[in-house]
N, C-alpha and C positions, 0 to 999 in steps of 0.2 A: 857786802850785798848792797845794792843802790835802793832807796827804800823809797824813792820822789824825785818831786820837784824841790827846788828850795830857792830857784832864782834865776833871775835870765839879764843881760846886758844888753842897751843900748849906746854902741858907740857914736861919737858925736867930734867933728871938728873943732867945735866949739861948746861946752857945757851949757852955755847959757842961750843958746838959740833953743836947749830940750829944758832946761831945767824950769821955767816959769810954765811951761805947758802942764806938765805931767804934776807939778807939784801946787800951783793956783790955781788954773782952770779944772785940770782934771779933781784934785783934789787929795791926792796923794801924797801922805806926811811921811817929811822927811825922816828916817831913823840915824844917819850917819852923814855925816858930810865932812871930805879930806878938800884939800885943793886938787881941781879937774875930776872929782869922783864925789857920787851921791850915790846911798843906798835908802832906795822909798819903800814903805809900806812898815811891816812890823816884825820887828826881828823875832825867828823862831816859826815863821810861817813863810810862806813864798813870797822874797821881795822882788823890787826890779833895780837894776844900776843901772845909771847914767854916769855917762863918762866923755873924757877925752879921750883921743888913741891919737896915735901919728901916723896910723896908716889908713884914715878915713879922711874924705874931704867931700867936704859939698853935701847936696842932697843923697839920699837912696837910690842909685840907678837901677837894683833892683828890687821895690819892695814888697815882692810877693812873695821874695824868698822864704821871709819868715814871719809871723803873725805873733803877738805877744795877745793876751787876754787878758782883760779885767774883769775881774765879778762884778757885778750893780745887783743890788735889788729891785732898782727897775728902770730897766733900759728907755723904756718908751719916754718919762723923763728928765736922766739925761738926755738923751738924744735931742729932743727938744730946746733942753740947756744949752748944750755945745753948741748944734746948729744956730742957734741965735744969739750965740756970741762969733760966729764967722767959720767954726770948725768944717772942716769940707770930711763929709762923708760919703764912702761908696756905696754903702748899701743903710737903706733906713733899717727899724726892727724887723726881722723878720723870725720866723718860727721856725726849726731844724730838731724834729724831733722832742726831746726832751730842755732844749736850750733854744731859748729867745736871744739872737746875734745880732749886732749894728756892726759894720765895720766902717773907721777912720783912719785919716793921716795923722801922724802930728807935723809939727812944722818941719822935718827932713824931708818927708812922703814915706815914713814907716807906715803898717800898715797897722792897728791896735783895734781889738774886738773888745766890744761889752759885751760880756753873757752872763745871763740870768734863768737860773730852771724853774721851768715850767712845772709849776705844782698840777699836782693832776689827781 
């Protein structure tokens, strides 16, 4: 029986064009790291992998294939944080219901959400 999430990859040409984004700026601690593979976040809950592959180059040509999500407790925030260290975002906070979304690139042009529930 499939019971979740447990993790999602980001492949990369290079490790190191993704790995100081997601893990200094964003802030996402490292749990594992091989050569050409890192596993962020905390093992036993949803993490994310970064990696190499051989069959990726370059940027995302298309990044809206897929959207990864981060939790924040509070987007408004970050958002503020990242944007003013240079991060390019497409959409500032905005409210969807029960979840507060920012959506960003990281340095490929992936496409990566902050969301945070809106207590009510």
């Amino acid at each position: 029986m499939i019971t979740g999430m447990r993790g999602a990859s980001i492949w990369s040409e290079n490790l190191d064009n993704l790995l100081p984004f997601y893990r200094d700026l964003l802030g996402l601690p490292v749990a594992i790291q091989t050569p050409g593979f890192v596993v962020l976040g905390t093992l036993g809950t949803a993490t994310l992998g970064l990696g190499t592959h051989s069959e990726v180059h370059g940027k995302n040509a298309d990044p809206a294939r897929h959207m990864v999500g981060l939790g924040s407790d509070d987007v408004d925030a970050d958002w503020k944080r990242l944007e003013a260290a240079g991060v390019a975002f497409l959409e500032r906070p905005t409210d969807y219901g029960q979840l507060r979304i920012a959506t960003l690139r990281d340095p490929e042009g992936n496409l990566i959400q902050l969301l945070q529930p809106i207590k009510t």
